[in-house]
N, C-alpha and C positions, 0 to 999 in steps of 0.2 A: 478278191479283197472283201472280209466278212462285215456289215454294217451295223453300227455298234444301234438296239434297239433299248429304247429307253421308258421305265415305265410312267405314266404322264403322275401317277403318285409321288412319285420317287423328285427328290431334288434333281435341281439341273448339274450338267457337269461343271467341276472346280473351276474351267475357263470362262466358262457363263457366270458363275456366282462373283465370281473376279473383277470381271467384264463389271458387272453391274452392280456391285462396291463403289467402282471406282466412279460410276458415272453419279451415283450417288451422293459419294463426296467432293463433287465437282458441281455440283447442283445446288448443296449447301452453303458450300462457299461462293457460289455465283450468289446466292439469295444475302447473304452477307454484306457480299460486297455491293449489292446495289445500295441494300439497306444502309449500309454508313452512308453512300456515297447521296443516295438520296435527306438522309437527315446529318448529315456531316455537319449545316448551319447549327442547327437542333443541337446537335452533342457538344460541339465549340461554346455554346451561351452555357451550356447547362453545366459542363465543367468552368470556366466562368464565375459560376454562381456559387458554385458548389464548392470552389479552391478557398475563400475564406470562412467557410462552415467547419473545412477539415484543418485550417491552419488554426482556426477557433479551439478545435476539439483537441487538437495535438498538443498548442499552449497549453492548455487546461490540466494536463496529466501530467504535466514538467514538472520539476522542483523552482523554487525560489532562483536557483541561480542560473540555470539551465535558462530561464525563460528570457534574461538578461542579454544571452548569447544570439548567435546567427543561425545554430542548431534548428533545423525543420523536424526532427523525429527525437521522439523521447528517450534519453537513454535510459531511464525505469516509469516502468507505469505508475504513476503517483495519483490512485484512486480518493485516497482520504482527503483531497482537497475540496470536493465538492461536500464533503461534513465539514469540513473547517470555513466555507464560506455559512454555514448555516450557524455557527458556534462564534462566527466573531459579525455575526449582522443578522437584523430582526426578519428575514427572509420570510418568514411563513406569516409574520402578521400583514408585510407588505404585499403577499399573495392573497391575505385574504382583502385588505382595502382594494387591490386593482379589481378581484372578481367581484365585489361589492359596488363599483364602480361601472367595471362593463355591464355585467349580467343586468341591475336594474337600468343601466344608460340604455341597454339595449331592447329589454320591455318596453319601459317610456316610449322611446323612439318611434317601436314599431307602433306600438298600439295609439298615439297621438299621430302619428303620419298616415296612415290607411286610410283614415275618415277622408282627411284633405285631398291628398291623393285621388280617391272616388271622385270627391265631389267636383274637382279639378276637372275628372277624364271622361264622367258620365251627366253631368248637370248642365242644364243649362240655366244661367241666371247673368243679369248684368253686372258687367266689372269679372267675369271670369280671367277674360284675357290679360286683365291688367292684375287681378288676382298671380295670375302663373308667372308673366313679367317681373313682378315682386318677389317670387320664388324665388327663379334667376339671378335677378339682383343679390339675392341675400345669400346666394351660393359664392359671388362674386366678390364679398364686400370682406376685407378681410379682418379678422379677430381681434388686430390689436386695433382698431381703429375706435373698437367700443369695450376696450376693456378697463378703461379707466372708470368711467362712470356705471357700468354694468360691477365693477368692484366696489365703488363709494354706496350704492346700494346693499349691499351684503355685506357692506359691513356695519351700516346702519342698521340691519336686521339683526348683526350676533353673528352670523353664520359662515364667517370667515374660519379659517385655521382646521376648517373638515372639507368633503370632497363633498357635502350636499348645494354647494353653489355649481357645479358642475352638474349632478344630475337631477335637480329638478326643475332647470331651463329644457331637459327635453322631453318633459311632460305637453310642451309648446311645440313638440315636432322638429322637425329637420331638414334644412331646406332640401339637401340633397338626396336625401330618402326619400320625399315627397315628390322631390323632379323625377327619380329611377322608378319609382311607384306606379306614378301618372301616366310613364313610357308605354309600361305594361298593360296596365289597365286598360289603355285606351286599343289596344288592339284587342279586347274581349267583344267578340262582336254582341253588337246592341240586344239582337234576338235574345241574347238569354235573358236581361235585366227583364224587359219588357212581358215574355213569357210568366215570370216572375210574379209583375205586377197584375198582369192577367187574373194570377191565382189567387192574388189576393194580398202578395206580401206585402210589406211598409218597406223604407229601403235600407235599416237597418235589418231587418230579416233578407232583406237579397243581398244586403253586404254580407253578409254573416255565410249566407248559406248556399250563395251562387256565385259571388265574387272570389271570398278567399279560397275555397279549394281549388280554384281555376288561376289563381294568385299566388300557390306557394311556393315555384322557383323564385318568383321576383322578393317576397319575403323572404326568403331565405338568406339571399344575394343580400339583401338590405340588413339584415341582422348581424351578417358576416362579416359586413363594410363596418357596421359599428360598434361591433363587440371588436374586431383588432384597432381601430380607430383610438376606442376607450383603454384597451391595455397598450399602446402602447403612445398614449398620450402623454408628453411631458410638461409642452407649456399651459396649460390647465393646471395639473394639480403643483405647479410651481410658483402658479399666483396666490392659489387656494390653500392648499394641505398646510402650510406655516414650513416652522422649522424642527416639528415634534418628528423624533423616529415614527412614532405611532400611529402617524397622520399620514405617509410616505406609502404613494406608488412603489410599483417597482421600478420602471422607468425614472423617477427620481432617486430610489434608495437603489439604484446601480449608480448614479452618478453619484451619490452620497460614497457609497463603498469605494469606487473608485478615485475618490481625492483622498479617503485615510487609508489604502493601499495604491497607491500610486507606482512603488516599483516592486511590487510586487503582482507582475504581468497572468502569473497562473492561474490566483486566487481572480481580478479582476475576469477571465476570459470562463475561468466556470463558471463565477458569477452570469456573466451574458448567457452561456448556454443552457444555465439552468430557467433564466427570464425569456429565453426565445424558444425553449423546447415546446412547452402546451403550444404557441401560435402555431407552430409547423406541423403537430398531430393532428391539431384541430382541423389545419387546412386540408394536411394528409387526406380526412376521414371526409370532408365535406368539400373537396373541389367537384365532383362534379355536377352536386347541385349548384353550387357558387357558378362554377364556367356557365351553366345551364343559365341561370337568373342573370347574370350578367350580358348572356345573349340577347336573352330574350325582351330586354328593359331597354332597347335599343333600338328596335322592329320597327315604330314608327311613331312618328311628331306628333 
């Protein structure tokens, strides 16, 4: 019996190559099936989350009548409806008041809470503690409690029926930005301020220049929290903005659009997905600085 001699260049024979196909596809699928079986909680929430995003997205391309119905899929793709929410509502001025709204809410915010912040995390001075106390307090204390006279003022000033009653209270900081801040902060070990003051800085030059680069997950996280905060604030600019289109979030001029289309479900749902798109890209592109600062704002007391 002659012995089949093989060259070690040469491929294996077809039952080898077969052989080990198969174990291959058997290996993949083992790694699969752990992987569901390991994130299977994981995939349940996340479809979950995800089941009213597509029932969103589906509405939205219906006709008028269709949307009316029990119908889950569209029977034609009905794209011009996301032009016709722009052609029967002021949509792009109320995109520009909300990023008018966050974007400076969210400068103010940052750039008034850091100071505090520091001075909270790194300072020693008397009435600190009862300083931070106060914080907490005012993260606790809720909105409508002081919205009556916090309004009687602004409207004594004129400044009612605009969104500037809204952002230039946080020119004053934020208590909760100030608390996530001071988290942070206060785990930057001391050695570097002090190194700092060694060389000579004041402690706005060691803020500036040895705090915040060592600061900018927890900034980040902080800016994230209140730039979505700001867009998607409604009982704000509903005591504030008046009753002008002009004046109008989007969060408000979606509930505006939705009571003068009320049964017509298509228009109000592209509406929504055209108001929650930016949040979702935005978070898309910056979660994982955001997961990162929100870790890290938590590290210790």
């Amino acid at each position: 019996m002659s012995a089949t001699i093989v060259d070690p260049g040469t491929a294996p024979p077809r039952p080898v190559a077969a052989h080990a196909r198969r174990d291959g596809v058997r290996a993949r699928r083992r790694r699969v099936l752990v992987w569901i079986a390991t994130h299977a909680l994981a995939v349940a929430l996340a479809l979950m989350f995800l089941a009213p995003v597509v029932f969103i997205g589906l509405t939205a391309l219906m006709t008028d009548q269709q949307a009316l119905t029990s119908d889950l899929w569209p029977r034609s793709w009905n794209w011009d409806n996301f032009a016709t929410v722009f052609e029967k509502s002021m949509l792009l001025r109320w995109t520009a008041n909300t990023l008018m709204y966050a974007v400076l809410g969210t400068v103010f915010t940052v750039v008034s809470s850091v100071p505090v912040a520091y001075a909270l995390a790194k300072f020693r001075f008397p009435g600190r503690r009862l300083a931070f106390l106060l914080v907490i307090t005012a993260m606790m204390l809720p909105p409508q409690v002081i919205a009556v006279p916090i309004y009687l003022v602004w409207a004594r000033l004129g400044l009612t029926d605009s969104l500037w009653p809204l952002i230039l209270p946080m020119l004053l900081g934020d208590a909760f930005s100030i608390f996530l801040l001071r988290q942070f902060l206060v785990t930057i070990p001391r050695d570097y301020t002090d190194a700092a003051r060694v060389d000579g800085c004041s402690d706005f030059t060691t803020l500036v220049r040895v705090v915040l680069p060592m600061a900018r997950p927890a900034i980040a996280a902080v800016a994230l929290f209140q730039f979505f905060y700001c867009w998607n604030d409604y009982y704000g600019p509903l005591l504030y903005a008046g009753v002008e289109q002009d004046h109008l979030t989007l969060s408000l001029g979606l509930a505006t659009f939705k009571a003068f289309h009320s049964v017509q479900w298509n228009l109000t749902m592209a509406a929504t997905l055209l108001v929650t798109a930016p949040v979702i890209i935005v978070f898309f592109f910056a979660q994982r600085v955001f997961i990162e600062g929100v870790t890290l704002t938590g590290v210790k007391g």
